[in-house]
N, C-alpha and C positions, 0 to 999 in steps of 0.2 A: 393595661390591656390596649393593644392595638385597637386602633378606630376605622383605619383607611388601610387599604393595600392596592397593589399594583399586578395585572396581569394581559396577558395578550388577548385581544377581542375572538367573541365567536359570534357567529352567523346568529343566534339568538338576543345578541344584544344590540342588536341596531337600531330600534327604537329608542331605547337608554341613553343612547351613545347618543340618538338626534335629542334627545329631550337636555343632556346637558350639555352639549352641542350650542342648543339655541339660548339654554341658559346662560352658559358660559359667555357668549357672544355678544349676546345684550348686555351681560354685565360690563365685560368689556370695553365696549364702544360708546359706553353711556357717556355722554358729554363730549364724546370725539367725534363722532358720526350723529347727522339728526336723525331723530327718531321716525321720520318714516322711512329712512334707509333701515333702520332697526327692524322695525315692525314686519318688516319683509320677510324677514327670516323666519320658515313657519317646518313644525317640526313632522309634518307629512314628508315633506318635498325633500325633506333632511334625511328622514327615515330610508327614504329611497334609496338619496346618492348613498348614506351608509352600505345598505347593503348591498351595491355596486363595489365601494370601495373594500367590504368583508371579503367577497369573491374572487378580489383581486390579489394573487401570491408575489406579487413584485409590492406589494404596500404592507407595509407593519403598521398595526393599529391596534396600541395597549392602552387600556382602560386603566382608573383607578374607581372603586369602591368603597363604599361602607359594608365592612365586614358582619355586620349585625343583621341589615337589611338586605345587602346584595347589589340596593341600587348604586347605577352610574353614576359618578362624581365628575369627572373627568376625563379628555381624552387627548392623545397623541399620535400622529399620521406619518411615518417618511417613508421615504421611499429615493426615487434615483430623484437629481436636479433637474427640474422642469427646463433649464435656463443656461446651466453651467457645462461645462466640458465632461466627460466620464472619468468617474476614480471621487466627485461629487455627491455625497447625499444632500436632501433635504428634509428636515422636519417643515412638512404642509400646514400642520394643524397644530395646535398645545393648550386646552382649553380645559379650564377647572371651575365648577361652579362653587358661586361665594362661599359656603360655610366650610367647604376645603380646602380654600388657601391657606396658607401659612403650617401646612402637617408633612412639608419636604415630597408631598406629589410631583409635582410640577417639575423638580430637579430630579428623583426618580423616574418619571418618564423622560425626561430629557435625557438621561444617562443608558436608559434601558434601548433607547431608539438609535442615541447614538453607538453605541456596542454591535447595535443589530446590522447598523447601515458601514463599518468599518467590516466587521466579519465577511459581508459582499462585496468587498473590495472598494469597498469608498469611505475614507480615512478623513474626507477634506467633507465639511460642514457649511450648509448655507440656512439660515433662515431669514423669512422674509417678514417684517413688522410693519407696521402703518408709522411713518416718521413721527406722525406729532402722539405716539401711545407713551409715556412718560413711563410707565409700570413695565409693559413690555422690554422696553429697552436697558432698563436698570437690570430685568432678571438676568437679559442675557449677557448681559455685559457683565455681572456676579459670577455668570457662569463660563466667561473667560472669551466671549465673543467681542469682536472689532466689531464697531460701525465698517461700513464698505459703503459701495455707491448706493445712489436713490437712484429712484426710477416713477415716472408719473403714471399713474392709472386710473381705475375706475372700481368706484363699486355700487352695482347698483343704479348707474348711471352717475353718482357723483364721485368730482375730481377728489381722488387724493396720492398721496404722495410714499411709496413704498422703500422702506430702508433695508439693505442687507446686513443682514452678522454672519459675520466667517467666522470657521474655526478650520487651520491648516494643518 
């Protein structure tokens, strides 16, 4: 029996989507980012942008589930490159909360996003990782992405250092 599935967000699940959103995110960054950059992250202010970003028809935003319950496990954001020339998509987001890693989500949305941001005429792939995320970087790099340039920024007010993956 199936456990998890994959599907495109709706306007009702924006809450869901901030609650593993934020889960995801602290799992994440746990020991990468200090935890009062973590603690920041609070699933009101999430629920918001969520449903900013539902509204918006230029962004794909597919959830994964547990099919039993319904609740949000996971989520994935692209849309055009914030950054890059046009013909460019971006996955923004890819976030899966613990007890759903490892059930092939993660590569399911990655594959369902990229299909979606290729069909709008952008073929050429960027995501953006935090350099020093060891996990992050293995996926995408499994998933046939290059390191590309870094780039310095901020989160939160602290320094960190952002890596690109292409896919051309």
């Amino acid at each position: 029996m199936t456990r998890f599935a994959i599907r495109e967000a709706r306007p009702g699940d924006a809450v869901g989507i901030a609650r593993a959103h934020v889960t995801g995110w602290r799992d994440a960054y746990d020991g990468i980012l200090p935890s009062s950059v973590i603690e920041r992250v609070d699933i009101g202010q999430r629920a918001d942008y969520r449903r900013r970003i539902l509204a918006d028809r230029d962004i794909l935003s597919v959830v994964s589930f547990d099919v039993t319950h319904g609740d949000v496990v996971g989520l994935c954001d692209a849309g055009k490159s914030r950054r890059d020339p046009p013909g460019t998509g971006e996955i923004y987001a890819l976030y899966l909360v613990h007890h759903a890693k490892r059930f092939g989500l993660g590569t399911e949305m990655f594959d369902y996003a990229r299909t979606w941001l290729a069909a709008r005429g952008m073929p050429a792939l960027v995501i953006w990782v935090l350099d020093n995320n060891p996990h992050a970087k293995r996926f995408y790099e499994a998933m046939g992405g290059r390191a590309a340039q870094a780039m310095p920024s901020r989160i939160a007010g602290y320094p960190i250092v952002e890596r690109a993956y292409r896919w051309d």
